[in-house]
Backbone as XML, in Angstrom:
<?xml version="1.0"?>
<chain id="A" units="angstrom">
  <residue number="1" name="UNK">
    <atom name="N" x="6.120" y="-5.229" z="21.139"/>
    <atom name="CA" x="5.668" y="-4.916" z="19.801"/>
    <atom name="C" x="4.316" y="-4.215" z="19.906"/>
  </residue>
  <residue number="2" name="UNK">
    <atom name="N" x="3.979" y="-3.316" z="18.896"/>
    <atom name="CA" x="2.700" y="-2.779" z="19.051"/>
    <atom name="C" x="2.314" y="-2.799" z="17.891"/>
  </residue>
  <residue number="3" name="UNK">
    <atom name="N" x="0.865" y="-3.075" z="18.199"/>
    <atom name="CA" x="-0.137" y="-2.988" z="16.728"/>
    <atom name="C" x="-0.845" y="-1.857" z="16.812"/>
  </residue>
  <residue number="4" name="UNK">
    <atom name="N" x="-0.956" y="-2.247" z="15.053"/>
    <atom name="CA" x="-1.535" y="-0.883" z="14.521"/>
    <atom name="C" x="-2.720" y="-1.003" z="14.807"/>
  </residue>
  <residue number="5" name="UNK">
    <atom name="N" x="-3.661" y="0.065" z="14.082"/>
    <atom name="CA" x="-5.198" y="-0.164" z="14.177"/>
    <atom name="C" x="-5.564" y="-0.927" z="13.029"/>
  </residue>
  <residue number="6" name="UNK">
    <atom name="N" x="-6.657" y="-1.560" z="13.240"/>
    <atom name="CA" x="-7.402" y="-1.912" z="11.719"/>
    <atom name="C" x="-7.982" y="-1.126" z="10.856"/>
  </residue>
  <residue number="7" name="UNK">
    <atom name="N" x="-7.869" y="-1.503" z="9.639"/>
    <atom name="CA" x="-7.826" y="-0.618" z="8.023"/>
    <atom name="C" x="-9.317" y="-0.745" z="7.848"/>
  </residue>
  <residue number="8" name="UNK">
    <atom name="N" x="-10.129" y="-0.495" z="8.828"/>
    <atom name="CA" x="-11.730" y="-0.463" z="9.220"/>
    <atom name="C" x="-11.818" y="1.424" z="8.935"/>
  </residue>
  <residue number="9" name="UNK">
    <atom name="N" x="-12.467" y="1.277" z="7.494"/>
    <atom name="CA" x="-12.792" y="2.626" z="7.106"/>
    <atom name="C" x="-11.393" y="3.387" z="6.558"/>
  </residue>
  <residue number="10" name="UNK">
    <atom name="N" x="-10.988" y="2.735" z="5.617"/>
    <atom name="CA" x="-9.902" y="2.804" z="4.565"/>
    <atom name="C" x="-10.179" y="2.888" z="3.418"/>
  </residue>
  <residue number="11" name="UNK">
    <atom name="N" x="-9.780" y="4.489" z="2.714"/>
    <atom name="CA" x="-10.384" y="4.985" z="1.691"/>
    <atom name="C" x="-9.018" y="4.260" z="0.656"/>
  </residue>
  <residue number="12" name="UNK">
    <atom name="N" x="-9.499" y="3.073" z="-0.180"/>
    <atom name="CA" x="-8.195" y="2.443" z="-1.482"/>
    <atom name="C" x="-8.794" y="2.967" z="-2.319"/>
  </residue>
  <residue number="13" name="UNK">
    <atom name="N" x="-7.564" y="3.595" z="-3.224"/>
    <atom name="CA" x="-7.066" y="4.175" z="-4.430"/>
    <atom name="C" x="-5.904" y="3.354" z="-5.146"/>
  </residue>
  <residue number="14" name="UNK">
    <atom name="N" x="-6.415" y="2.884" z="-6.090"/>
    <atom name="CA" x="-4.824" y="2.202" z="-7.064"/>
    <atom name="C" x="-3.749" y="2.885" z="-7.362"/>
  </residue>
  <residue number="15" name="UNK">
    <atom name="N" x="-3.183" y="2.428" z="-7.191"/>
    <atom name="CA" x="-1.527" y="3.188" z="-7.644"/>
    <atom name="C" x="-1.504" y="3.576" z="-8.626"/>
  </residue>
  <residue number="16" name="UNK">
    <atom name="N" x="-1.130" y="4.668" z="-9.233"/>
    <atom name="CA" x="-1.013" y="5.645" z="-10.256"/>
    <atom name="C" x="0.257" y="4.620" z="-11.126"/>
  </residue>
  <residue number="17" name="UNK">
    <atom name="N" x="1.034" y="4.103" z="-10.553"/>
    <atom name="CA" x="2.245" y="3.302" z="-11.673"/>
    <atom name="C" x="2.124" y="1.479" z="-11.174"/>
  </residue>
  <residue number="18" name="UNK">
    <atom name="N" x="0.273" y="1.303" z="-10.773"/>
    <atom name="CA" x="0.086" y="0.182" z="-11.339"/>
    <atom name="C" x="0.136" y="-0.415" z="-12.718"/>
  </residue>
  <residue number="19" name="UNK">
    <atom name="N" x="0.147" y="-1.043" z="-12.986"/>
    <atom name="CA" x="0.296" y="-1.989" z="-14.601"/>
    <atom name="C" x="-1.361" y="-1.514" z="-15.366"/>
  </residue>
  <residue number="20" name="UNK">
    <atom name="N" x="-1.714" y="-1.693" z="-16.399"/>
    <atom name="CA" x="-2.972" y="-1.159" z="-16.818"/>
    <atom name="C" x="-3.568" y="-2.495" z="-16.988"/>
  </residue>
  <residue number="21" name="UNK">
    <atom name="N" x="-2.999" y="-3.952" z="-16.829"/>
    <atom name="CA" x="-4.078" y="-4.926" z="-16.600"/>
    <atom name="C" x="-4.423" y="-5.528" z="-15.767"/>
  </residue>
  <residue number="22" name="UNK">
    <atom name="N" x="-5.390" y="-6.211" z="-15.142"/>
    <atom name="CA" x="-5.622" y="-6.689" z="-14.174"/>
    <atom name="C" x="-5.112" y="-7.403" z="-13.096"/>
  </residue>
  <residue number="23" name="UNK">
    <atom name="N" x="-3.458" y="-7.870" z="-13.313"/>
    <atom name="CA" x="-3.419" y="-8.952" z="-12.405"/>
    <atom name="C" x="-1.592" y="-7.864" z="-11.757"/>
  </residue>
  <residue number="24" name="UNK">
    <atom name="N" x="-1.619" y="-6.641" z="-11.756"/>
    <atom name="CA" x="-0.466" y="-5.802" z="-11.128"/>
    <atom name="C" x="-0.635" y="-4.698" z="-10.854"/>
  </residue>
  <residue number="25" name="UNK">
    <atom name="N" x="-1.944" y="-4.662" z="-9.705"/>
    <atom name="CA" x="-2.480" y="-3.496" z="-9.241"/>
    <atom name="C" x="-2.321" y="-3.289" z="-7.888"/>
  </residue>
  <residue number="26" name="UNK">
    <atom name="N" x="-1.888" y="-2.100" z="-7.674"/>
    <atom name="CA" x="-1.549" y="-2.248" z="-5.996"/>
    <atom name="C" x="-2.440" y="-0.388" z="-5.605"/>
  </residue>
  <residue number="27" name="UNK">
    <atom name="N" x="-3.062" y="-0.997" z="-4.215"/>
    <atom name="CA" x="-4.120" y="-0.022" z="-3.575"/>
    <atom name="C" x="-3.814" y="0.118" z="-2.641"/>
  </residue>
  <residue number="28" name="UNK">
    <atom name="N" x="-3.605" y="1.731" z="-2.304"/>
    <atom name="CA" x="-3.067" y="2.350" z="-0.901"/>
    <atom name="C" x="-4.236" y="2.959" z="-0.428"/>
  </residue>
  <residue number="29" name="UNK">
    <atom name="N" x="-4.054" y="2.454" z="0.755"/>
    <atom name="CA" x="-5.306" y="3.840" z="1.374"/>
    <atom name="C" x="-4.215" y="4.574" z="2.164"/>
  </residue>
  <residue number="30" name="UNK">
    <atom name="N" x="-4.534" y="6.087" z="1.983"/>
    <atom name="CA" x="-3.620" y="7.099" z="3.309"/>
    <atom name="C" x="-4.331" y="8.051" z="3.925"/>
  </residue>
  <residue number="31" name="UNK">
    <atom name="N" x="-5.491" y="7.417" z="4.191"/>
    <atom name="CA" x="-6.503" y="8.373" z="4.917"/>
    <atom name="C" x="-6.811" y="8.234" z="6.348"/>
  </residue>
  <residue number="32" name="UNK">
    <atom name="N" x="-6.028" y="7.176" z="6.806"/>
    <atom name="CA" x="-5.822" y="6.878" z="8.274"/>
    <atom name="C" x="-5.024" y="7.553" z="9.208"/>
  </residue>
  <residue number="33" name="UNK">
    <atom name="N" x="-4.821" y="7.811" z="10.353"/>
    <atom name="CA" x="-3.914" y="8.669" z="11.212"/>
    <atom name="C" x="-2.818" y="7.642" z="11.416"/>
  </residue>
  <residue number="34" name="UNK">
    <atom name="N" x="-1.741" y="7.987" z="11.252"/>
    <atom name="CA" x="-0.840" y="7.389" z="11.600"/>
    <atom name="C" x="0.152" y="5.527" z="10.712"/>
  </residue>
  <residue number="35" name="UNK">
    <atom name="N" x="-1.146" y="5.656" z="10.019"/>
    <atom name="CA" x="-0.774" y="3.957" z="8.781"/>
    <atom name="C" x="-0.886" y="4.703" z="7.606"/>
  </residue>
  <residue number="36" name="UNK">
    <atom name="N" x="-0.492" y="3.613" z="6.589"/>
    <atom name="CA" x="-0.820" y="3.463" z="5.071"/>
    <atom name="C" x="-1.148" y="2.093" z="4.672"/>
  </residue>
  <residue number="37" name="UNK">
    <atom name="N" x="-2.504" y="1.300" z="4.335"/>
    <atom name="CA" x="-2.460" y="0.139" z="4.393"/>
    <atom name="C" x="-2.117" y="0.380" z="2.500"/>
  </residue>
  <residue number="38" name="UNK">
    <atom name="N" x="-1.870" y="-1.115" z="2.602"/>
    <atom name="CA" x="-1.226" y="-1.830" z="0.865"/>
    <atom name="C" x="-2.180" y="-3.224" z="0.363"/>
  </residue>
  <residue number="39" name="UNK">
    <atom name="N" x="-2.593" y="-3.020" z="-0.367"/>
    <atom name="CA" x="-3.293" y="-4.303" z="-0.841"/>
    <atom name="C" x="-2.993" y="-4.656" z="-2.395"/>
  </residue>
  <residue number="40" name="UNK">
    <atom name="N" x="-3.535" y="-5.972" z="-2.280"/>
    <atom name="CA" x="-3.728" y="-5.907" z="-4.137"/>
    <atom name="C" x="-4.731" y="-5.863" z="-4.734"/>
  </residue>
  <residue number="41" name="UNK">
    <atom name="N" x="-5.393" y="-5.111" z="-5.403"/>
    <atom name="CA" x="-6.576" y="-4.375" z="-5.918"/>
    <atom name="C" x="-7.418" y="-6.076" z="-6.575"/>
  </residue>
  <residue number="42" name="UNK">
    <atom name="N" x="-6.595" y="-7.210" z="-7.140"/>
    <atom name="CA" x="-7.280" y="-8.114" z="-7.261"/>
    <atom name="C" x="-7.804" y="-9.094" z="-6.558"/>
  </residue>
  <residue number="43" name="UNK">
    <atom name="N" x="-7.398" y="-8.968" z="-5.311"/>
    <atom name="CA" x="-8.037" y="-9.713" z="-3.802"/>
    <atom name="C" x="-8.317" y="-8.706" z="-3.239"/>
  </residue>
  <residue number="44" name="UNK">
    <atom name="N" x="-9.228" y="-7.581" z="-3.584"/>
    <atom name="CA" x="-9.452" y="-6.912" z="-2.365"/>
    <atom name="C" x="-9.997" y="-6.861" z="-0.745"/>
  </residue>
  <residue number="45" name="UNK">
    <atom name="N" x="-10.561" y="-8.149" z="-0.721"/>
    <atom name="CA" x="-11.033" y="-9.158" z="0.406"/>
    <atom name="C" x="-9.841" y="-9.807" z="1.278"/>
  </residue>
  <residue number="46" name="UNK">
    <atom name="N" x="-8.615" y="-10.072" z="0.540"/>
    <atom name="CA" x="-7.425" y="-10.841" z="0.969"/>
    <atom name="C" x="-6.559" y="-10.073" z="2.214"/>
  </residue>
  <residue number="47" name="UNK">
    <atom name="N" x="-5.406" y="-10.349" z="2.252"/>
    <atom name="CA" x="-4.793" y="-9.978" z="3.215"/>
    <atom name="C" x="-4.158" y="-8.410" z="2.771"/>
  </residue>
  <residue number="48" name="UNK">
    <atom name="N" x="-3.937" y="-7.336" z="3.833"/>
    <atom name="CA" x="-3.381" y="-5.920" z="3.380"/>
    <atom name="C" x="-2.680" y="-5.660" z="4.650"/>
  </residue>
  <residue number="49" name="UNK">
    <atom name="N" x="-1.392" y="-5.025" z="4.045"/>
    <atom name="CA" x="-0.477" y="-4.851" z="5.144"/>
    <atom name="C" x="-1.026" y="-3.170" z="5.331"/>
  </residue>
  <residue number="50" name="UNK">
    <atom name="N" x="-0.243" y="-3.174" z="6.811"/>
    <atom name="CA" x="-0.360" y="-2.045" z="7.658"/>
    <atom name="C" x="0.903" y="-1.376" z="7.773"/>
  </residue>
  <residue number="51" name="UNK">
    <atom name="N" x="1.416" y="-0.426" z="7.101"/>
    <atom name="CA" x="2.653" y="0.241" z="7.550"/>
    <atom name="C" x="2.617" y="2.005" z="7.723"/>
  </residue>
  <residue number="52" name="UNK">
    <atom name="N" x="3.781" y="2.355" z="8.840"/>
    <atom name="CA" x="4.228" y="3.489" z="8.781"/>
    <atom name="C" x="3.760" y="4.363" z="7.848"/>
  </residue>
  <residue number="53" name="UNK">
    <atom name="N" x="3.445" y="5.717" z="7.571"/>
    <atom name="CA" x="3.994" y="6.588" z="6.575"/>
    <atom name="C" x="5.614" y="6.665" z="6.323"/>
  </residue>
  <residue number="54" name="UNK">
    <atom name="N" x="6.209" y="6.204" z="7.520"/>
    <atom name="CA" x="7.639" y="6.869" z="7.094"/>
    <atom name="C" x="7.970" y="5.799" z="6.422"/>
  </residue>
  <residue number="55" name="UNK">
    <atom name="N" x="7.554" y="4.149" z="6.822"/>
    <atom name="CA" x="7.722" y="3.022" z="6.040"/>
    <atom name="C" x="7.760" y="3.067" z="4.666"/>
  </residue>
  <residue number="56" name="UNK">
    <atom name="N" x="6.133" y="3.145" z="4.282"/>
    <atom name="CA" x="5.767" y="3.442" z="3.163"/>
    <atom name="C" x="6.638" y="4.454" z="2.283"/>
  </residue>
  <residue number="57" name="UNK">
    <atom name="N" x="7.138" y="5.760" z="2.775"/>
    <atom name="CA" x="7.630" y="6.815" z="2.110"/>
    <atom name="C" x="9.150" y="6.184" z="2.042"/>
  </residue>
  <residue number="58" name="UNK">
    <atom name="N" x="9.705" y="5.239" z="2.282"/>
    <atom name="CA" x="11.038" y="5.032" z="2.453"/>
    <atom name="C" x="11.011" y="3.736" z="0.989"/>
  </residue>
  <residue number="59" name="UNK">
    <atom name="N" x="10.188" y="2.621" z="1.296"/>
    <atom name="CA" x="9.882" y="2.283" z="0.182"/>
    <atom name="C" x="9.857" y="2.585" z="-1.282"/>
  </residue>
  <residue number="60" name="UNK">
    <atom name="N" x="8.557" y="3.185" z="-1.009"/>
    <atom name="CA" x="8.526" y="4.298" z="-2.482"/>
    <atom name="C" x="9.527" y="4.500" z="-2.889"/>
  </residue>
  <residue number="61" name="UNK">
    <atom name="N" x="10.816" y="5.507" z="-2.464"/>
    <atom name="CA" x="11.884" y="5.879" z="-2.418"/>
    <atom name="C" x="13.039" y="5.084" z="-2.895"/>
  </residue>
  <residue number="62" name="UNK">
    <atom name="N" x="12.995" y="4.314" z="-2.485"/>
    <atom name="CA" x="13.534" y="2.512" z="-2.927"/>
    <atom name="C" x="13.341" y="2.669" z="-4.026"/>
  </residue>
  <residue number="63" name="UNK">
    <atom name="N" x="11.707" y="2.202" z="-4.406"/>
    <atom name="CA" x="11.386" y="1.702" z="-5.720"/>
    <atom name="C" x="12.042" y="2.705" z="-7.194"/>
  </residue>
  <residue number="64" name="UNK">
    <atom name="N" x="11.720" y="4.172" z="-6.592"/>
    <atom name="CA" x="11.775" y="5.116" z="-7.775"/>
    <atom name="C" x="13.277" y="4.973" z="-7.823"/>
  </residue>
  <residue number="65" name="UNK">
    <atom name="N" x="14.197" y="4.534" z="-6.840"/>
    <atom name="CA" x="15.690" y="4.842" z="-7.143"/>
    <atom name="C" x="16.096" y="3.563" z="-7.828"/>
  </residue>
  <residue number="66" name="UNK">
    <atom name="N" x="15.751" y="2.502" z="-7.962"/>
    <atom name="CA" x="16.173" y="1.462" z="-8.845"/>
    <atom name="C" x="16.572" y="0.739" z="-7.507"/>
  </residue>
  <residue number="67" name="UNK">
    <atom name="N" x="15.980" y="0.756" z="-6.040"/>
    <atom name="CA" x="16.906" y="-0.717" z="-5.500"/>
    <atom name="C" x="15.976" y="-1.744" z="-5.531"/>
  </residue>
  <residue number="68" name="UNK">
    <atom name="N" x="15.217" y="-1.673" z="-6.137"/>
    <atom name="CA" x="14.293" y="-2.826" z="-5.846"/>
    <atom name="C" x="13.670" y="-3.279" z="-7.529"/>
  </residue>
  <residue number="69" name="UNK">
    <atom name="N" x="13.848" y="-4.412" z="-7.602"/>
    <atom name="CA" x="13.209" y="-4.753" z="-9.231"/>
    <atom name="C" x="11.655" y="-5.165" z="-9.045"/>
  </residue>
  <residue number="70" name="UNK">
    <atom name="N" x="11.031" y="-5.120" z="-9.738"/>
    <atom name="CA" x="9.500" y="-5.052" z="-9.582"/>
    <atom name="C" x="9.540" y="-5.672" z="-11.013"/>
  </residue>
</chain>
């Protein structure tokens, strides 16, 4: 298995089709080589996953097609 790097100097931006109140906000940073970390904008201290771009872009993809309920 291999790890990624750490999200040490990770520019987060909220998701454009976060919720507009406080507690369903989700923050991507994609300014890293090779990751996209994911957090939740209301623990920003808490835990944030580390994935792929192709991860991430496959996801997304998911979400906008209806397989995933949110």
């Amino acid at each position: 298995m291999s790890s990624l790097p750490p999200l040490a100097g990770a520019v987060w931006h909220k998701s454009s089709h976060s919720g507009r109140g406080n507690d369903a906000c989700v923050e991507v940073a994609d300014n890293l080589p090779g990751i996209v970390g994911v957090r939740d904008s209301v623990d920003p201290h808490g835990p944030a996953l580390a994935v792929t771009p192709a991860a991430w872009r496959a996801l997304t993809t998911q979400i906008k097609t209806g397989a995933h309920t949110l």
